[in-house]
C-alpha positions in Angstrom: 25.9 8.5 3.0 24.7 9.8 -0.4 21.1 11.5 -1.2 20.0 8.3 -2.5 21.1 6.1 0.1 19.6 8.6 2.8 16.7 8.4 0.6 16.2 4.6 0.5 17.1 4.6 4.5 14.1 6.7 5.2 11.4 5.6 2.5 12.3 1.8 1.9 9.9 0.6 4.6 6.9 2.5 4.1 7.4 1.5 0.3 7.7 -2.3 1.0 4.5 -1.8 3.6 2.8 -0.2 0.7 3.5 -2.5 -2.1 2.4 -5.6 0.6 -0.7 -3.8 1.5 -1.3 -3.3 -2.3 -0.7 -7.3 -3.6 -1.2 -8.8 -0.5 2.2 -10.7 -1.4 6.0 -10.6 0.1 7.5 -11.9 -3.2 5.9 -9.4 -4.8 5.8 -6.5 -2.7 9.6 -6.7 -2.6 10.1 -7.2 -6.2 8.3 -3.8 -6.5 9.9 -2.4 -3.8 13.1 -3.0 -5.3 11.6 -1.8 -9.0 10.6 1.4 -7.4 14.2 2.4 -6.0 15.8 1.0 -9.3 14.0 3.2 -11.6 14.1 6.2 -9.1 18.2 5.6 -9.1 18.2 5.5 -12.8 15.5 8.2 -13.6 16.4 11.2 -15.2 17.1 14.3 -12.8 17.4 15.2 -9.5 14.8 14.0 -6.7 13.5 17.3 -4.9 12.9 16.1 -1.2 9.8 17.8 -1.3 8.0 15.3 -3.2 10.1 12.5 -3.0 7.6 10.8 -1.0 4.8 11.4 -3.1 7.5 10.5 -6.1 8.2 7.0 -4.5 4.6 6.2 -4.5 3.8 6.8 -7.7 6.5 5.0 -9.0 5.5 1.9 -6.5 2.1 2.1 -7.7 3.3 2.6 -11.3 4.7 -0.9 -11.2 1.7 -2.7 -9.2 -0.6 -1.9 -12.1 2.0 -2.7 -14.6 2.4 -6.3 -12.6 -1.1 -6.1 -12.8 -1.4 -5.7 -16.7 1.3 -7.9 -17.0 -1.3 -10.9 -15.8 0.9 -11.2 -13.0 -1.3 -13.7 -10.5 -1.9 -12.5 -7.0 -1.6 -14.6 -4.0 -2.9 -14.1 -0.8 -0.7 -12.8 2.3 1.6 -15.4 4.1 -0.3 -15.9 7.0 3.0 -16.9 9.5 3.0 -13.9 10.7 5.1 -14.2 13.7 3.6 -12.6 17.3 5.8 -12.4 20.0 3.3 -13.2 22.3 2.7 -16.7 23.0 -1.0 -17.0 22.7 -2.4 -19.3 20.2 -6.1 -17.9 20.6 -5.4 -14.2 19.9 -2.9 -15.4 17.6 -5.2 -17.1 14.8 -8.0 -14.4 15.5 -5.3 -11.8 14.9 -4.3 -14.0 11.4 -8.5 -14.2 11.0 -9.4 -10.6 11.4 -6.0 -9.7 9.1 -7.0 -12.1 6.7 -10.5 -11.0 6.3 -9.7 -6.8 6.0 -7.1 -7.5 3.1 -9.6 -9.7 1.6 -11.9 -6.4 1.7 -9.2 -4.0 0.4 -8.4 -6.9 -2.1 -12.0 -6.4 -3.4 -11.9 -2.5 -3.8 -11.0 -1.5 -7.1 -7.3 -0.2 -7.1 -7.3 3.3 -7.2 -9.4 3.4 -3.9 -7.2 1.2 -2.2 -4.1 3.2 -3.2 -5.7 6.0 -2.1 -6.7 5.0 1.3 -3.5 3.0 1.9 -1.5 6.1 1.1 -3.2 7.8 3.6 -4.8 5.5 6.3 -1.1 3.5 6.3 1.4 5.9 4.8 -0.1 9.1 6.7 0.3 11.1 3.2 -1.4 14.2 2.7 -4.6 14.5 0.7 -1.9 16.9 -1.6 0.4 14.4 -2.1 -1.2 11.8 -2.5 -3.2 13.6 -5.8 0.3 14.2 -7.1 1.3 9.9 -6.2 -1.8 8.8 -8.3 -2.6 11.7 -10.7 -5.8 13.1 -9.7 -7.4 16.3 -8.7 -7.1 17.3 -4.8 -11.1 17.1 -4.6 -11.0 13.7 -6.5 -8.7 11.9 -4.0 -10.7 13.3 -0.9 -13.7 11.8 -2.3 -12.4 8.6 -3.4 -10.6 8.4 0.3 -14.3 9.2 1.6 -16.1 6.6 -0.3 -13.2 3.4 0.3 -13.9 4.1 4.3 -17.4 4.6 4.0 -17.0 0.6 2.0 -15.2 -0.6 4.8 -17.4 0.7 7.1 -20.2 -1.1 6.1 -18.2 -4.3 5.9 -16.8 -3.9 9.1 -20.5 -3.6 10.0 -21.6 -6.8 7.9 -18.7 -8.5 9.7 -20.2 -8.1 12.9 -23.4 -8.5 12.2 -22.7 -11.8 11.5 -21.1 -12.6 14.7 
């Protein structure tokens, strides 16, 4: 197995997961998953495995905002999302409660959903993920701060409602 392959074994998952999380779409979240291992094969250089995570993102992100730019249209999440437990009930409330946080993230601007994602999801550290998006170490704690704080208070809107 080569670097890269080794490389795409370990990180093409969590880069798929991010990319979904980020457009809310399969098509798309693969098309950039894809586009982020095609330009890291054919970028210039040697990967250091150091920050070949951090790399990864960026370049995934990279290509969300240039979809993004692009006027590419988003879609919402398929919402067949299989369970292998046969209960109808928990089923749809499981779809309903899914539906309703990526609706939430969906309506944070995108640099505090990266943000959070990279870390909430991806389990990045505060470090890399200021290298993945290009801010300062302080910047990215506060924008992490401020996107949980958000849903917070919709989680707390949501049940008031209830």
């Amino acid at each position: 197995m080569t670097g890269f392959e080794a490389l795409y074994a370990h990180y093409s998952r969590d880069i798929y997961r991010f990319a979904l999380y980020l457009c809310g779409n399969r098509a798309e979240a693969e098309d950039i998953a894809s586009e982020t291992f095609a330009r890291a094969w054919n970028g210039s250089g040697e990967i250091r495995s150091a920050t070949a995570k951090a790399y990864l993102f960026a370049i995934a992100r990279n290509c969300y905002l240039e979809g993004l730019r692009r006027g590419a249209r988003q879609t919402g999440l398929d919402e067949e999302t299989p369970d292998s437990k046969a209960d109808p009930y928990a089923d749809a409330e499981r779809r309903m409660e899914l539906r309703r946080v990526l609706g939430a993230l969906q309506e944070m601007p995108e640099l505090d959903r990266a943000v959070l994602l990279l870390r909430a999801q991806e389990g990045m550290s505060y470090q890399e993920i200021a290298v993945a998006v290009g801010l300062s170490l302080p910047a990215v704690k506060v924008k992490i701060h401020r996107a949980r704080l958000k849903l917070a208070l919709w989680r707390t809107a949501q049940e008031a409602k209830k």
